[in-house]
PLY file of the C-alpha trace (Angstrom):
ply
format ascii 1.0
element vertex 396
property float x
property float y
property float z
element edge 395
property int vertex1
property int vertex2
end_header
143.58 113.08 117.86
142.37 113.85 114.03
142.58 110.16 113.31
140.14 109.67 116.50
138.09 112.52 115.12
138.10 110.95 111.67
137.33 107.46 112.83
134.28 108.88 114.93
132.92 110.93 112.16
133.04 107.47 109.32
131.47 105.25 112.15
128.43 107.60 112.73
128.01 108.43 108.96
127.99 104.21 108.69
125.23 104.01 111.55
123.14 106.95 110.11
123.26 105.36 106.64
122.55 102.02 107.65
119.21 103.90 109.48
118.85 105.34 106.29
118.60 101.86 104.22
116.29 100.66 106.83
114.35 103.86 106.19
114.03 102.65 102.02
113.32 99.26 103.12
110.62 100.94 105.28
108.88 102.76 101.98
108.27 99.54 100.10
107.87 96.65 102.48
104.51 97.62 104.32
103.30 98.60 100.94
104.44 95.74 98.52
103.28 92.72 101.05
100.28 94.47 102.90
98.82 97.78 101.81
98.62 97.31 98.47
97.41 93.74 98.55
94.49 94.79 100.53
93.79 98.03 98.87
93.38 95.44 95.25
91.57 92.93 97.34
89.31 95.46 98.43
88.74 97.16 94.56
88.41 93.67 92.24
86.48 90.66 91.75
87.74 87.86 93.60
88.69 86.08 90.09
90.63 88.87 89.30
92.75 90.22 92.21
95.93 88.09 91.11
96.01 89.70 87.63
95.98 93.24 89.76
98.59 92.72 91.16
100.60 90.71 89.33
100.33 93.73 86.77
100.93 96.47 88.68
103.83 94.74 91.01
105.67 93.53 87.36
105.30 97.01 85.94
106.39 98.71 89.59
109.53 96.26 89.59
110.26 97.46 85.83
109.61 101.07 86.37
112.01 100.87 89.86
114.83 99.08 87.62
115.01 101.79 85.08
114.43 104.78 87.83
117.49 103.56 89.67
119.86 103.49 86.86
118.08 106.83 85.57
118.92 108.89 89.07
121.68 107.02 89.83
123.25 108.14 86.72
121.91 111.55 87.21
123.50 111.75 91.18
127.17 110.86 89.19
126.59 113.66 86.63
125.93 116.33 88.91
127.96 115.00 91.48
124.96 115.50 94.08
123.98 112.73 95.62
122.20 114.44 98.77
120.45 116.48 96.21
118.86 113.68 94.59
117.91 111.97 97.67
116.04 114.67 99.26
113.81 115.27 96.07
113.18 111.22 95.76
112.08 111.44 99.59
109.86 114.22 99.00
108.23 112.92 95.64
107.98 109.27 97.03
106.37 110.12 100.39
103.39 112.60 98.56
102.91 109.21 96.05
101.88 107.27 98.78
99.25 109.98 99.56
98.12 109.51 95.91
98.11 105.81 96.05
95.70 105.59 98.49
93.33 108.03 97.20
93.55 105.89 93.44
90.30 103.42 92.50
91.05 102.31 89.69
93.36 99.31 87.99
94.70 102.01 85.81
95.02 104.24 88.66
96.12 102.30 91.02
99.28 101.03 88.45
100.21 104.75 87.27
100.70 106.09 90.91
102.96 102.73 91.91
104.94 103.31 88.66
105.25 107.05 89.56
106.10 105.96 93.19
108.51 103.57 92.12
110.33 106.29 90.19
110.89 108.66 92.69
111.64 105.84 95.37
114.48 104.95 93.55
114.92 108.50 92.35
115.95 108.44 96.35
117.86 105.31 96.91
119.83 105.04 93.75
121.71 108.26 94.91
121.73 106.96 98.61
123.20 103.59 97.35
126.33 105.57 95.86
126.54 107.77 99.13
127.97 104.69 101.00
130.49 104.13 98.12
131.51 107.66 98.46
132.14 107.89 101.52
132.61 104.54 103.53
136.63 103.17 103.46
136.89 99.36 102.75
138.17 98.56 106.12
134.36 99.79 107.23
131.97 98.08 104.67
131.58 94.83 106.24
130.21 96.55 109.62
128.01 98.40 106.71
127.32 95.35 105.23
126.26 93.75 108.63
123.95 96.88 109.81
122.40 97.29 106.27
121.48 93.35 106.96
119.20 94.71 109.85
116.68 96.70 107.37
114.56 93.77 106.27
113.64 93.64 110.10
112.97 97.44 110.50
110.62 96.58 107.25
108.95 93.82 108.74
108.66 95.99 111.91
106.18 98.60 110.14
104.27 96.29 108.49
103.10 95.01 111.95
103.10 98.77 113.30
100.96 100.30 110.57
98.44 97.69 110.89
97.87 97.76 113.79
93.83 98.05 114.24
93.41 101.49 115.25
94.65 102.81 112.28
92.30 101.41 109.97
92.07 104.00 107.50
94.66 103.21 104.44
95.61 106.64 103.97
96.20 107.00 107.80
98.35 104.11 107.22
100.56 105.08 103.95
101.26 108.86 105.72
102.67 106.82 108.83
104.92 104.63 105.97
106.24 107.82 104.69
106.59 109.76 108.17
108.95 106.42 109.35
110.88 106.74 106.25
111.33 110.45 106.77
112.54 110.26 110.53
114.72 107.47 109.01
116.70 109.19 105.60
116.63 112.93 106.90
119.50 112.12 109.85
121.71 111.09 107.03
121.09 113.88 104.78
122.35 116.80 107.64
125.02 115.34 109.52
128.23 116.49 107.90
130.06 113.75 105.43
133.13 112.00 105.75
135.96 112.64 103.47
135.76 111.06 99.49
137.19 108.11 99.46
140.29 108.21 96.99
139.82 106.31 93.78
142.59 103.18 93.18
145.19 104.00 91.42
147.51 101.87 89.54
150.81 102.19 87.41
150.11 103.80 84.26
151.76 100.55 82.33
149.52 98.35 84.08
145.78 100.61 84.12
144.53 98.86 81.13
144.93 95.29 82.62
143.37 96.34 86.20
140.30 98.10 84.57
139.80 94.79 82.57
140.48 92.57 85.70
137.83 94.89 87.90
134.98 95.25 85.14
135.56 91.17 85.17
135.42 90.49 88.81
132.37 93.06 89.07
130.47 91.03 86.35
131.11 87.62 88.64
130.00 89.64 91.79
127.00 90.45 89.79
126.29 87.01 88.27
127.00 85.53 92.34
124.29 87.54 93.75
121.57 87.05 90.78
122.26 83.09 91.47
121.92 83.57 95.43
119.03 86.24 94.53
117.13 83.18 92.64
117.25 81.02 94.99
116.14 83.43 97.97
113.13 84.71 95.49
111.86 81.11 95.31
111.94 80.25 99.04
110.29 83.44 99.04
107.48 82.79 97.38
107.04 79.11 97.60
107.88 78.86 101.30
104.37 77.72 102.59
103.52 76.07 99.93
106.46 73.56 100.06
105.92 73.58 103.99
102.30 72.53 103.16
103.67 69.89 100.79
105.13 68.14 103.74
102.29 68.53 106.08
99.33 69.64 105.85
98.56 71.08 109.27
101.34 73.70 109.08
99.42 76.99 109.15
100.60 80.68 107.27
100.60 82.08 110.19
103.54 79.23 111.32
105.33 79.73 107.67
105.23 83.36 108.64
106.73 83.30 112.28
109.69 81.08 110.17
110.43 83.56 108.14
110.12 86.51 110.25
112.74 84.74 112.97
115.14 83.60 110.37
114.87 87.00 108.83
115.58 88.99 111.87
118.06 86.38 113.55
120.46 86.46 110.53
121.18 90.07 111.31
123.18 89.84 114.16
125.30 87.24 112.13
125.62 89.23 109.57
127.07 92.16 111.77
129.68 89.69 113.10
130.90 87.93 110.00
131.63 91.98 108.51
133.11 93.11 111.12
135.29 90.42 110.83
135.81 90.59 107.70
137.21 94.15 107.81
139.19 93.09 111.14
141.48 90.65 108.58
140.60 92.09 105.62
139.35 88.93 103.60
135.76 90.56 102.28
134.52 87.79 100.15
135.37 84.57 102.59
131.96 84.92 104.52
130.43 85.60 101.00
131.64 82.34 100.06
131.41 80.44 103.13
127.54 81.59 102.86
126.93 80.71 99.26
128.23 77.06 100.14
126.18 76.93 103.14
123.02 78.26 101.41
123.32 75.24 98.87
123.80 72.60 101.50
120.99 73.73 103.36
118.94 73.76 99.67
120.31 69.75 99.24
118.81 68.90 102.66
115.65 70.28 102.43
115.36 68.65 98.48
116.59 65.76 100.23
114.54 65.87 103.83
111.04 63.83 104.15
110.25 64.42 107.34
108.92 68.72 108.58
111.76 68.97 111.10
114.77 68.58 109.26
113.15 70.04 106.44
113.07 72.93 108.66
116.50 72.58 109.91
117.51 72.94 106.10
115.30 76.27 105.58
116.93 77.66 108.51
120.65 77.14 107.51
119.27 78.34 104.00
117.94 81.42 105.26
120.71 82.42 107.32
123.23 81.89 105.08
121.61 83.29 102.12
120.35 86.68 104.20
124.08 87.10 105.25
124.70 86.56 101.96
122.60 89.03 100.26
123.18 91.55 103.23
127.34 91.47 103.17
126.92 91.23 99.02
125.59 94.99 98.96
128.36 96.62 100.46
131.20 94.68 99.24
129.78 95.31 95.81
131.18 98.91 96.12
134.79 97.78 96.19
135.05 96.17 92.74
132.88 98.43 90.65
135.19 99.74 87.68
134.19 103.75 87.75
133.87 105.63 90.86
132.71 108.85 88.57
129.54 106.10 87.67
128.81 104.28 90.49
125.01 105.09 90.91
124.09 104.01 87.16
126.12 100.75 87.84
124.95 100.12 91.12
121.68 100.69 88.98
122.68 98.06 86.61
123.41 95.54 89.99
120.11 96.03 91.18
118.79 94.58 87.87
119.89 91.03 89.99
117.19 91.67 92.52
114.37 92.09 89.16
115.13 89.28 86.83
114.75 86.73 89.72
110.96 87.71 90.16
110.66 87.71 86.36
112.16 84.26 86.67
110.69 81.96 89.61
107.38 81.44 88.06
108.54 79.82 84.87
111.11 77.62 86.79
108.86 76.65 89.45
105.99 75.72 86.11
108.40 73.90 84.71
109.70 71.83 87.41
107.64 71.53 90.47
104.49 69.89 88.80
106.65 67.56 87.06
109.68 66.56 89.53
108.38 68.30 92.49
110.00 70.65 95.25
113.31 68.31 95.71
114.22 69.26 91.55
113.35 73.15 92.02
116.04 73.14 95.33
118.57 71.20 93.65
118.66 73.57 90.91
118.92 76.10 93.64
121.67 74.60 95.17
123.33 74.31 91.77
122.68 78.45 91.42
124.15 78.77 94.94
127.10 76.25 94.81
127.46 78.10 91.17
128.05 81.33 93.39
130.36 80.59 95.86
133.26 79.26 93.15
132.49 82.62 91.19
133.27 84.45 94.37
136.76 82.06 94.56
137.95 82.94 91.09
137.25 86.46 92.21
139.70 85.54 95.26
142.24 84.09 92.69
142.23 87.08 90.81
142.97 89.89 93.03
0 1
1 2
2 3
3 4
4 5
5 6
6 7
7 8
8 9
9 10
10 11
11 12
12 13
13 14
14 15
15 16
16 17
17 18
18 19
19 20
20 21
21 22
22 23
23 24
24 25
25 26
26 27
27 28
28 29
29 30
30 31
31 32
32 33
33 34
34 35
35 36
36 37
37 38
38 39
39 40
40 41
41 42
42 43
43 44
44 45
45 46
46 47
47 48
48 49
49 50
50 51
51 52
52 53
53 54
54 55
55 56
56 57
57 58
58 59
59 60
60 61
61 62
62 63
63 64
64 65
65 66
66 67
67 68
68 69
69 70
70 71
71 72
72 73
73 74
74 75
75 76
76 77
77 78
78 79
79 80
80 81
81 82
82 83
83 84
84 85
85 86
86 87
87 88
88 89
89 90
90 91
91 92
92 93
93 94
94 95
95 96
96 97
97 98
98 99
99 100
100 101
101 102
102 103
103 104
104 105
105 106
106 107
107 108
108 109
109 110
110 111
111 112
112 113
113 114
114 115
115 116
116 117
117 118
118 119
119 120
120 121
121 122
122 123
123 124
124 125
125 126
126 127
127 128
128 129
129 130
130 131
131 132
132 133
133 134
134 135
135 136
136 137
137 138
138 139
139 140
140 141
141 142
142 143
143 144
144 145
145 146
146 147
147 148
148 149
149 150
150 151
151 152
152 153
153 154
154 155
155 156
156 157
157 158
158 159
159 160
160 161
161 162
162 163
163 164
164 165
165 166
166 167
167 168
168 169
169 170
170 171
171 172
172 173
173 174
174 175
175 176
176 177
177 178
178 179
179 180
180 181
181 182
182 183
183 184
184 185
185 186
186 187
187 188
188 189
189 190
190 191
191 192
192 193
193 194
194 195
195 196
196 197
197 198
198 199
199 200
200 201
201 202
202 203
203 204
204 205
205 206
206 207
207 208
208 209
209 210
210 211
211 212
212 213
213 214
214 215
215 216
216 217
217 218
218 219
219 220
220 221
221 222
222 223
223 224
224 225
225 226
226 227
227 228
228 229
229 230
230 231
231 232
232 233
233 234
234 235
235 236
236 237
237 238
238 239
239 240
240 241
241 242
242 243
243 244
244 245
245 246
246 247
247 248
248 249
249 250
250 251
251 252
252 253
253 254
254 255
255 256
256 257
257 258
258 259
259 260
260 261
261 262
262 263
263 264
264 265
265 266
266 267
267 268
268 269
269 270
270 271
271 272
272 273
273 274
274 275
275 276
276 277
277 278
278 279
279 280
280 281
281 282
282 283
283 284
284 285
285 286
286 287
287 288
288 289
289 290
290 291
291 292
292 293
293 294
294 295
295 296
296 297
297 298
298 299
299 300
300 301
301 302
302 303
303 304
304 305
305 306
306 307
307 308
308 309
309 310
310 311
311 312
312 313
313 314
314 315
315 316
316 317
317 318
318 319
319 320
320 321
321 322
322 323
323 324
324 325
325 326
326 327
327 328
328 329
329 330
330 331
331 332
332 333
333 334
334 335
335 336
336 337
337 338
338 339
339 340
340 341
341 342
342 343
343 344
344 345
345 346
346 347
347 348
348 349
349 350
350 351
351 352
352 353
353 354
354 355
355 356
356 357
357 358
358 359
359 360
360 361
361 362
362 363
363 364
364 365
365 366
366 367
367 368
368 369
369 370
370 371
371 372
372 373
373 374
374 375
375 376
376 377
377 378
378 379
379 380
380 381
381 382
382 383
383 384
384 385
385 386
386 387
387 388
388 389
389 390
390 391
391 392
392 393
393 394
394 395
């Protein structure tokens, strides 16, 4: 009856946190691609609304790097990790307010830097929680809800723009009253036991500490290789799409991404759950990698929209389950439970350098070997990541 009891209580901690994620997915997404695009559109020159907000996104990204390494290394000192999220919500939701009273480039950049901060000030903390407090044989199911808050994200963006609600300030206090109603039901229900740290034989600590700090450096360098190639599909999506024919509309390149976004969740769900069922966490991690590069060599390889499309789709899945699973199986291999927050901190840095990255690559490549070069390289990257993940395999 207490394991029952005990079972129940993980597995609605691992639903409420997984609502929780989608809540911080919530606080940036309608801001990052909508609100704050239209908020410098509607405050600059025409010539100058890509330096905006190429400025203030770059500095944002840099200033959300270093906050969640800051609190996350704050939340493992004082061992308050509930603390620390409730202050980031509180800060984080009142910057919005400010951001949409700012006019000014310099404005405007300060109160995204300060919201930055205390987002992460908020989900550096809440990215430990799950560590804390989900068992291994329950982070693929967290892997596989945490893979439905990109959706939830894309969700508000359509809600909070919706035409009655016009005003931009209107607009930014719904953002944060969504992400409230999402985080709080985490922060009150009561928390499942720690989970125990690993121990090992005292003649043979040295050699696993070595082996894990190894193993989370190739989990690190797989995701920042998957990361890259998902950043440039990202961004270059339509573009390419356009490439290939010229009638296909953003609105079309949108509806592909929003479907492949959304319909990868479900997937995702199933391949953790199986995972945890057999205990094999990094097989769909590798399985994904492989088939994120295969669908990158057909699309380099494709001439024609449809199986160009066909390509993008097993892309996208694959590298969404990918990313998704990646997050929570991240928490078994990192070397210090007592620092978990600073170096889940350190892992997020994989999801900054690729946006530092794509422009260069794409510069350097696309106008000189075209679209097929920049996807091969991607495959290479993703490929790259799937025999990392194997050596990890051979390791354990």
């Amino acid at each position: 009856m207490g394991e029952k009891r005990g079972a129940a209580k993980v597995n609605r901690f691992v639903l409420l946190y997984a609502l929780a994620w989608a809540g911080g997915t919530i606080a940036y997404t309608p801001l990052l691609t909508i609100l704050l695009p239209g908020k410098v559109a509607a405050l600059a020159r025409a010539d100058a609304r890509l330096a905006w907000l190429a400025g203030i996104t770059l500095t944002g990204a840099l200033a959300a790097s270093l906050g969640g390494i800051l609190f996350g290394y704050a939340s493992d000192i004082t061992r308050n990790r509930r603390g620390w999220i409730v202050a980031g919500l509180v800060l984080s939701c009142l910057m919005l307010g400010v951001i949409g009273t700012a006019d000014t480039r310099t404005g405007i950049t300060l109160s995204v830097v300060c919201w930055q901060l205390a987002l992460n000030m908020m989900l550096g903390p809440l990215a430990a929680l799950a560590g804390d407090r989900v068992p291994d044989d329950h982070k693929g199911v967290l892997g596989g809800l945490m893979a439905f808050a990109p959706g939830f994200g894309a969700l508000s963006g359509a809600l909070v723009t919706l035409p009655l609600l016009h005003a931009l300030e209107t607009r930014l206090w719904l953002v944060a009253a969504l992400v409230t109603a999402s985080v709080v039901p985490v922060l009150v229900v009561p928390l499942p036991p720690r989970v125990p740290a690993r121990t090992q034989p005292q003649p043979d600590k040295s050699r696993h500490s070595h082996a894990i700090e190894a193993n989370a450096l190739r989990m690190w360098i797989a995701r920042l290789a998957v990361q890259i190639a998902e950043a440039c599909l990202f961004s270059y999506l339509y573009f390419w799409l356009l490439s290939l024919d010229r009638s296909i509309s953003d609105h079309q390149a949108a509806q592909l991404f929003g479907l492949v976004m959304i319909a990868s969740a479900p997937l995702a769900l199933v391949a953790g759950r199986w995972s945890d069922r057999v205990n094999r966490p990094l097989v769909p991690l590798q399985a994904c990698a492989s088939m994120a590069a295969l669908g990158l060599v057909v699309m380099s390889l494709s001439q024609g929209i449809a199986i160009a499309i066909g390509g993008y789709i097993l892309f996208g899945f694959a590298s969404s389950i990918f990313l998704a699973l990646h997050s929570a199986q991240t928490l078994r291999l990192l070397p210090r439970p007592d620092r978990r927050a600073r170096d889940l901190g350190v892992f997020n840095l994989a999801n900054t350098v690729p946006s530092l990255l794509m422009p260069w690559l794409a510069l350097v490549l696309v106008p000189q070997q075209g679209y097929p070069a920049l996807f091969l390289l991607m495959a290479a990257l993703s490929g790259g990541a799937g025999l990392l993940l194997r050596s990890i395999a051979r390791h354990n």
